[in-house]
C-alpha positions in Angstrom: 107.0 -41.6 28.7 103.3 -41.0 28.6 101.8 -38.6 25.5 97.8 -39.2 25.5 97.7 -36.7 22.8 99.5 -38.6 20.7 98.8 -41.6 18.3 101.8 -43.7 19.1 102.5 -47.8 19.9 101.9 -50.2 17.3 101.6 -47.1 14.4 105.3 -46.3 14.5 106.5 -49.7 13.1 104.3 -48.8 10.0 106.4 -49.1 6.6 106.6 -45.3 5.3 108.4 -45.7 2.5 105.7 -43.3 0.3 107.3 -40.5 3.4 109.9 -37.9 2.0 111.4 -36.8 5.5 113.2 -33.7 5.5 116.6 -33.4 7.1 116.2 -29.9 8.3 117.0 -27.1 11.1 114.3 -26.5 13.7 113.0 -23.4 12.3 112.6 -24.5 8.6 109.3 -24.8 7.4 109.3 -28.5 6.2 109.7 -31.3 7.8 107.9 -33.8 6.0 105.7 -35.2 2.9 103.0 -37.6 2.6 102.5 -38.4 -1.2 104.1 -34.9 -1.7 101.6 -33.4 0.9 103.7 -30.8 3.2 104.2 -31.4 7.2 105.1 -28.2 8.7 107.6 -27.9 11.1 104.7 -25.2 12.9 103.0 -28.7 13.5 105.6 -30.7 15.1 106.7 -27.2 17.2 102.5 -26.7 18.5 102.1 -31.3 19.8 106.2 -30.8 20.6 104.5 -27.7 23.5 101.6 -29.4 23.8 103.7 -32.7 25.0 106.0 -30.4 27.5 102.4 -29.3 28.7 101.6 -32.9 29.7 105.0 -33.1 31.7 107.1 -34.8 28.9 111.0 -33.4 28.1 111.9 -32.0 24.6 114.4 -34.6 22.9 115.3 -36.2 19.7 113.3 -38.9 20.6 110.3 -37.1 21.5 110.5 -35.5 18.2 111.1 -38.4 15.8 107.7 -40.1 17.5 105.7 -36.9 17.3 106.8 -36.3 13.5 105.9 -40.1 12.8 102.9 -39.7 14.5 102.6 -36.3 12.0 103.2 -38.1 9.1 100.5 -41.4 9.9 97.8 -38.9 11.1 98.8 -37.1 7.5 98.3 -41.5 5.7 95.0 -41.6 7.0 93.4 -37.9 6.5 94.3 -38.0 2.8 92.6 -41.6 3.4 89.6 -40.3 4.8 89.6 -37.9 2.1 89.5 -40.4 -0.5 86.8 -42.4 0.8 84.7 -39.5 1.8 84.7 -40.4 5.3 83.6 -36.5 6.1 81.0 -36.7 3.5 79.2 -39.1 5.1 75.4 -38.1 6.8 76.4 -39.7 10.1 79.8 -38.5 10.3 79.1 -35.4 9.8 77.3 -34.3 12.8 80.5 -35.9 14.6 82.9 -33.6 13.2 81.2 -30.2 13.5 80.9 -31.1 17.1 84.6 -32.1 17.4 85.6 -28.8 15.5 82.9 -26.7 17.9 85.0 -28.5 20.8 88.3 -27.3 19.9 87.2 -23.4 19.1 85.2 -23.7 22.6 88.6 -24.9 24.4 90.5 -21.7 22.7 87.9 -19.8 23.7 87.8 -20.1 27.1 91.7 -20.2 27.2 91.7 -16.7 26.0 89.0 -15.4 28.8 91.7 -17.4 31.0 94.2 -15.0 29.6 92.2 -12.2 30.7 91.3 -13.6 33.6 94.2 -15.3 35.2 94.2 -17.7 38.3 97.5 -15.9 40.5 99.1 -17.3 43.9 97.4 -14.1 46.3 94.2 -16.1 44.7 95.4 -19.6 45.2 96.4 -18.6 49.1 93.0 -16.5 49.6 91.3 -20.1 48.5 93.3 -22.1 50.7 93.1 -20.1 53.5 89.1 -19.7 53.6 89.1 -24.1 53.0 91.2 -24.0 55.9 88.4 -22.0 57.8 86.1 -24.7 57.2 87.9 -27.1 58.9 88.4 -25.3 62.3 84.5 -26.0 63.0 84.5 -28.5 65.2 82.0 -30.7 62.9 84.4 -30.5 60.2 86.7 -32.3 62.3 86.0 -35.3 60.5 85.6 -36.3 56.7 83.0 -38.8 55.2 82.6 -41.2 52.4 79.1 -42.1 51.6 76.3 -43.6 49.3 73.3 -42.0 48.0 70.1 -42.7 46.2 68.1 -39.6 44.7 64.8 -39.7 44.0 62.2 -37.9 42.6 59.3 -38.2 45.8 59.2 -38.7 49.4 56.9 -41.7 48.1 59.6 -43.5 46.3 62.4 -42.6 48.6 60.8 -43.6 51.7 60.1 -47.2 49.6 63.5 -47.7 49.2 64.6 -47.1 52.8 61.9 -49.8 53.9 63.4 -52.1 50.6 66.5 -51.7 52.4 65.5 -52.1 56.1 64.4 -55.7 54.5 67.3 -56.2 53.3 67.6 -54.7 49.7 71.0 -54.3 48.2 71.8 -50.2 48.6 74.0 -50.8 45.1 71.4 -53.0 43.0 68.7 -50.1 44.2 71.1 -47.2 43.1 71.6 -48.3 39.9 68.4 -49.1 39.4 66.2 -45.9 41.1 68.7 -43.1 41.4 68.4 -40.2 40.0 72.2 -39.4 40.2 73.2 -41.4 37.4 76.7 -40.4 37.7 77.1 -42.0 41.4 74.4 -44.7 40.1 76.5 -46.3 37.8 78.8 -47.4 41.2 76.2 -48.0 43.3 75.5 -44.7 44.8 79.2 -44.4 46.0 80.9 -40.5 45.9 84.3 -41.1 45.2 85.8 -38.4 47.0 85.9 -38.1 51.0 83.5 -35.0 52.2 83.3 -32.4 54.8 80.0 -31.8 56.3 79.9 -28.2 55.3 80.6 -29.5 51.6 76.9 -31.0 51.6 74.0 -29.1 51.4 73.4 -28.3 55.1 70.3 -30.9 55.5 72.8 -33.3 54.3 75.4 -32.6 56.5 73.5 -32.9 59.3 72.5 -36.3 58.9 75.7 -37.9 57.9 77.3 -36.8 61.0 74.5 -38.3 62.9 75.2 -41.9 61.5 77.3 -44.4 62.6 79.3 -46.5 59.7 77.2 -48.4 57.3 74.1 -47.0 58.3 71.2 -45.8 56.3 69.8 -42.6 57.5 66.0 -44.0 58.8 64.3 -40.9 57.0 65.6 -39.7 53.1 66.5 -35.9 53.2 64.9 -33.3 50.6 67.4 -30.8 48.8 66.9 -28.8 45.5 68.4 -32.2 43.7 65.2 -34.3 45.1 65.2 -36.8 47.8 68.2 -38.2 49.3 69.0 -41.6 51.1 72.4 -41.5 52.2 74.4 -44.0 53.7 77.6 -43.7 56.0 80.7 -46.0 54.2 83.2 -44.8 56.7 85.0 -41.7 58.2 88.2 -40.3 59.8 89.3 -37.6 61.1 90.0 -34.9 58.7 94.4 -33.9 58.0 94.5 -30.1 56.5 96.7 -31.0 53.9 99.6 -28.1 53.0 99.0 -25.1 51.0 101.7 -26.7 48.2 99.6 -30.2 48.3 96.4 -28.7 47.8 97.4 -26.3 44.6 96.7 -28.8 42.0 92.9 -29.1 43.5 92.3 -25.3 44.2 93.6 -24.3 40.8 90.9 -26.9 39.3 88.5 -25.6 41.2 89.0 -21.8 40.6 89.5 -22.8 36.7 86.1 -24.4 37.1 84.6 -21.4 38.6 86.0 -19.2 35.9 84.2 -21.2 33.1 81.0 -20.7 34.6 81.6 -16.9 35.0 82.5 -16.8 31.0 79.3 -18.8 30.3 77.5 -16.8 32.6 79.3 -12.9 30.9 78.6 -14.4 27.6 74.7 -15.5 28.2 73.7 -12.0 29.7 74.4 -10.2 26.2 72.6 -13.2 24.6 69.2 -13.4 23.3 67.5 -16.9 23.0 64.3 -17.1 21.5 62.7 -21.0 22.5 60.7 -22.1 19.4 58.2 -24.6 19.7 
């Protein structure tokens, strides 16, 4: 059973003989105290959900190891607490972004309550993906490398680096301007449909053959592009059910930039310099 949230393993073979545990009903209020500190059972009933959330069953034993891991989260807060762990300049900083975290996540979970992602949504998604495909270059699905940079000047110096023979993975990580693709060499993890790319890009990575560099770098609003063709195969529509998980992700991330976006246009920012 697998419960990221939690703070389990080692922790729960802790002595916790300082820990008055409550023999109680499920709806009583206590279940717990740490040096006579209260553990509500509100507590264990909110990481209990949370748990189900993550795809874990409600049980005794899920219980017992979420009110231990109560009770040792409760050992080291009142220890923080004494040594003034929150007091502390650097720490600070650190926990007012933690605590901005949390009330940003409820946030957008209630414009998600007003805004709800619904099947008719999920199908309407689907369907126009689906469309995509039935182009004939969309026939096909890609996996390639890319190094960004900022000029044609330094792009067109790496493609002759690597027409000499230069490492396309050394040079990513070094030049590239896509740091997040940089770090593994310039590889996109995920296979691609032409019409995915900006249509310059497109283009050219159906032109290539596999583990080719395009001969020219491409210019998009990101900077220039040399892209490189790992491999390809032809492109299996998966089923509406298979493809929920990844449409809902992507409509969920489409609904947090429409909150951000709501929510800047009644803001006023002043830059000071």
């Amino acid at each position: 059973m697998k419960i990221n949230q939690y703070v389990l393993g080692s922790l729960l073979a802790m002595s916790i003989s300082s820990v008055a545990v409550a023999q109680t009903t499920a709806n009583s209020g206590v279940v717990a105290t740490v040096n006579g500190v209260k553990v509500f059972n509100k507590e264990l009933e909110t990481m209990v959900k949370a748990a189900e959330a993550s795809g874990a069953k409600d049980s005794p034993d899920l219980r017992n190891a979420i009110l231990n891991d109560l009770v040792i989260r409760e050992a080291i807060l009142q220890d923080v607490k004494k040594n003034n762990l929150e007091k502390r300049a650097d720490n600070e900083a650190r926990i007012k972004i933690a605590n901005q975290n949390i009330l940003i996540d409820l946030w957008f979970a209630e414009f998600m309550k007003a805004h709800p992602i619904n099947e008719p949504e999920l199908r309407a998604e689907y369907d126009r993906q689906a469309a995509l495909t039935k182009d004939g270059k969309n026939s096909n699905e890609y996996k390639i490398s890319q190094i960004i940079l900022a000029t044609e000047s330094d792009a067109s110096d790496v493609v002759n680096k690597l027409n000499g023979g230069g490492n396309f993975s050394q040079l990513a990580k070094e030049k590239s301007l896509d740091k997040q693709s940089a770090v593994n060499g310039g590889e996109i993890p995920n296979w691609i449909l032409p019409d995915q790319l900006v249509p310059p890009l497109g283009e050219t990575v159906i032109a290539l053959t596999k583990g080719k560099v395009a001969s020219k770098a491409v210019r998009t609003n990101l900077g220039w592009h040399v892209v490189r063709l790992d491999d390809m195969r032809k492109f299996k529509l998966p089923t509406f059910e298979e493809s929920k998980g990844a449409i809902s992700q992507s409509i969920f991330n489409r609904r947090k930039q429409e909150a951000i976006s709501e929510l800047m246009k009644k803001v006023t920012v002043v830059p000071v310099k």
